[in-house]
C-alpha positions in Angstrom: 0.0 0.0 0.0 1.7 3.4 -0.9 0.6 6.7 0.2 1.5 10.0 -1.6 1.1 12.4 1.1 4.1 14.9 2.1 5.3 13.4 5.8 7.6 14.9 7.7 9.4 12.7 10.6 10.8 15.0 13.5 13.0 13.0 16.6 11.8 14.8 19.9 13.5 15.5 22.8 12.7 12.3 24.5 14.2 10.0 21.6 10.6 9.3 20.6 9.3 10.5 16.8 6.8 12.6 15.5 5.1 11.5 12.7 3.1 14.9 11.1 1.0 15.0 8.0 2.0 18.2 6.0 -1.7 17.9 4.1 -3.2 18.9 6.9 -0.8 19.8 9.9 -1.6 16.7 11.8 1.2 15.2 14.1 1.0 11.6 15.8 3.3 10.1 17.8 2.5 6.2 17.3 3.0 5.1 13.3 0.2 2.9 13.2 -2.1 6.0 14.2 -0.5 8.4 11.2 -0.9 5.7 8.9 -4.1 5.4 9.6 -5.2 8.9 9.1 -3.0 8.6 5.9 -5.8 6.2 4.9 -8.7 9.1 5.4 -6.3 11.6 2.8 -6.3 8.7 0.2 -10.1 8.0 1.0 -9.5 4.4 1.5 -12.0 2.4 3.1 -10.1 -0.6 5.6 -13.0 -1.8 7.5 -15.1 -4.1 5.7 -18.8 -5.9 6.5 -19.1 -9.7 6.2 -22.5 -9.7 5.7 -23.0 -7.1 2.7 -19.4 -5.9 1.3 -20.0 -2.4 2.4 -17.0 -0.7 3.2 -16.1 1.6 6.0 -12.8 4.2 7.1 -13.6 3.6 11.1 -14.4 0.7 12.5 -16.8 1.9 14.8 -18.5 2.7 11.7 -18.4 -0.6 10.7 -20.1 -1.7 14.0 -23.0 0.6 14.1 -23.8 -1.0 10.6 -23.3 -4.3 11.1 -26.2 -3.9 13.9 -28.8 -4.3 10.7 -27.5 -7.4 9.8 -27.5 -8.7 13.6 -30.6 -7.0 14.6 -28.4 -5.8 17.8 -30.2 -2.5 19.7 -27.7 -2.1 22.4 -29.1 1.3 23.6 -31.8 1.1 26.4 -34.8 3.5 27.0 -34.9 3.7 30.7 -38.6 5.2 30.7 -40.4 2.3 28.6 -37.9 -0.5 27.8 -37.8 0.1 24.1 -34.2 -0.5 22.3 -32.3 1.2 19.2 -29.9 0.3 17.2 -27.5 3.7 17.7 -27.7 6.2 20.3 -28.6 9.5 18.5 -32.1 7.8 17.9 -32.4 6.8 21.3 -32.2 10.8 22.5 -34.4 11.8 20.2 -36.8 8.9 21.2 -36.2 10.2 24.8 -37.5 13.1 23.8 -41.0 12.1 23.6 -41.1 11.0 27.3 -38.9 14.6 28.7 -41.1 16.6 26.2 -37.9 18.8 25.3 -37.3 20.5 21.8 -34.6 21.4 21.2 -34.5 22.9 17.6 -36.0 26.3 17.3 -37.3 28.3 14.8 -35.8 32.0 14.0 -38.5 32.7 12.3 -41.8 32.6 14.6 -39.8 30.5 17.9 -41.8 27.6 17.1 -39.9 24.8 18.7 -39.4 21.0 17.8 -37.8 17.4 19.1 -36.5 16.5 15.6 -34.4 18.7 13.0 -35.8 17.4 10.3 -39.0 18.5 11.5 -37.6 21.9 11.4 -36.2 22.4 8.4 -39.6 21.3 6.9 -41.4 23.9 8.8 -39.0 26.7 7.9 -40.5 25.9 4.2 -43.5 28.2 5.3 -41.1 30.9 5.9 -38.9 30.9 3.4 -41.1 29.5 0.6 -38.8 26.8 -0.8 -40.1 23.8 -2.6 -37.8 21.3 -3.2 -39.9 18.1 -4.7 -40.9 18.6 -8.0 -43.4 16.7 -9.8 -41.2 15.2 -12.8 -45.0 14.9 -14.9 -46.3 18.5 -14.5 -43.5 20.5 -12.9 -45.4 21.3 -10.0 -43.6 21.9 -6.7 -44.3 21.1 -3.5 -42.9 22.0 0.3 -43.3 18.1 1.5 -42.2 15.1 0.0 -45.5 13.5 1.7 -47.2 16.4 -0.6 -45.7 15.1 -3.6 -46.2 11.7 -3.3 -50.5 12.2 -2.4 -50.2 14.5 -6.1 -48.3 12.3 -8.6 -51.7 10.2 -7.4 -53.1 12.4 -10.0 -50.6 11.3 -12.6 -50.7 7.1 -11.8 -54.1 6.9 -10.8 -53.2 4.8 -7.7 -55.7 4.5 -5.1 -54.2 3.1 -2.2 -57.2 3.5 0.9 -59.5 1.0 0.3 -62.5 0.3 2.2 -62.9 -2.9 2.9 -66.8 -3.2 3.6 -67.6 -2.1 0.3 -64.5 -1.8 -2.0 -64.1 1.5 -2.4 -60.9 3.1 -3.1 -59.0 6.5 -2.6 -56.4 8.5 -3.5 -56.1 10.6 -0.3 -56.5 9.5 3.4 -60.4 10.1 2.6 -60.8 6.5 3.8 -62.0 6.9 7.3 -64.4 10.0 6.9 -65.7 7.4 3.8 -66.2 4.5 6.8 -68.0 6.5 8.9 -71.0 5.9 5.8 -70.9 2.8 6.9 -71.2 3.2 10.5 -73.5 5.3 11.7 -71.0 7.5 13.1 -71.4 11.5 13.5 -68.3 12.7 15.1 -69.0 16.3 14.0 -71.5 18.3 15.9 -73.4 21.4 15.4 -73.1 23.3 18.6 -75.9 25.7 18.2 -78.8 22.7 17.7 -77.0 19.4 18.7 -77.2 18.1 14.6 -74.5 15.2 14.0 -72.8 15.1 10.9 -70.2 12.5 9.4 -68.2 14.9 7.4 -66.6 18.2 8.3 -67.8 20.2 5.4 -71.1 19.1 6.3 -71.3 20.5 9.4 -69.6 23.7 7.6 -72.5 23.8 5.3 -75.1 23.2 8.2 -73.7 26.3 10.2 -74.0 28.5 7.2 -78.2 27.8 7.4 -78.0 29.0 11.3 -76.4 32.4 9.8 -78.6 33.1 7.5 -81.5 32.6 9.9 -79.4 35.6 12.2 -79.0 37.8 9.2 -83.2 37.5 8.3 -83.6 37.9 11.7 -81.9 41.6 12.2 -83.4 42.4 9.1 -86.8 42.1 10.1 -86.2 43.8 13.8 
């Protein structure tokens, strides 16, 4: 194995030597440690998985992906048992049970446990769209967005109801069951009316309006 990096070897006081790297201005004072970060400058990739080929340049690396091959989740919830594979997903797991959030928006101080979950809410500040619908060019903040629209495109339906068959494109399907059911979770607070969809009860409230408007006018 040959490395073409500048080295430089200095002899220190105590007799011992000083390997430094004149890439990067790195000094070691074991070989096996400089040659090793030799390996980083010439991107090579010593650590290697059994189970797949993958390769890696750390080892621990290597370990924290062999655990999908072993099914290993050596890090412990202490509040409900439950076990990850690495350790930055059991903080932000933890996260749920200490109810901190860490990640903070500049823009309106909304706060969240997750920074993903961030940088898709800074979308309604700043605008950006980043998936784009490769069929119509439309863009869209969410890649959840996009995937519900190119719906459109395919034509895939996949809610289906399975007392009568019915498919959707959309999460329709459980305002759809509720046809089926009997059930009227929306309410009409003025006279008690139950309604299974939303937009019905919207449409109901407009009648008690009206009824208030004819009502001034004829005072």
């Amino acid at each position: 194995m040959f490395f073409f990096f500048p080295i430089s070897n200095q002899t220190l006081t105590d007799g011992k030597r000083l390997y430094s790297c004149l890439t990067c201005s790195t000094s070691f004072s074991q070989k096996p440690d400089f040659i090793r970060h030799l390996k980083l400058h010439a991107g090579e990739k010593p650590h290697y998985c059994e189970h797949c080929g993958k390769c890696f340049k750390k080892l621990f690396n290597l370990k924290a992906h062999q655990r999908i091959h072993t099914g290993e989740k050596p890090h412990y919830c202490e509040h409900c048992g439950k076990c990850f594979k690495k350790l930055f997903n059991l903080k932000a797991h933890q996260r749920i049970h200490t109810g901190e959030k860490p990640h903070y928006c500049e823009h309106c101080g909304k706060c969240f446990k997750k920074l993903f979950n961030l940088k898709a809410h800074q979308r309604v500040h700043t605008g950006e769209k980043p998936y784009c619908c490769s069929e119509c060019g439309k863009h869209f903040r969410w890649a959840q967005a996009l995937t519900v629209h190119q719906r459109i495109h395919t034509g895939e339906k996949p809610y289906v109801c399975l007392t009568c068959g019915k498919s959707f494109s959309q999460s329709h399907l459980r305002g759809h069951q509720r046809t089926h059911t009997g059930v009227k979770s929306y309410v009409c607070f003025t006279c008690g009316k139950g309604f299974s969809h939303s937009s019905e009860l919207y449409s109901h409230q407009y009648t008690h309006s009206l009824n208030v408007i004819q009502i001034i006018i004829v005072k």
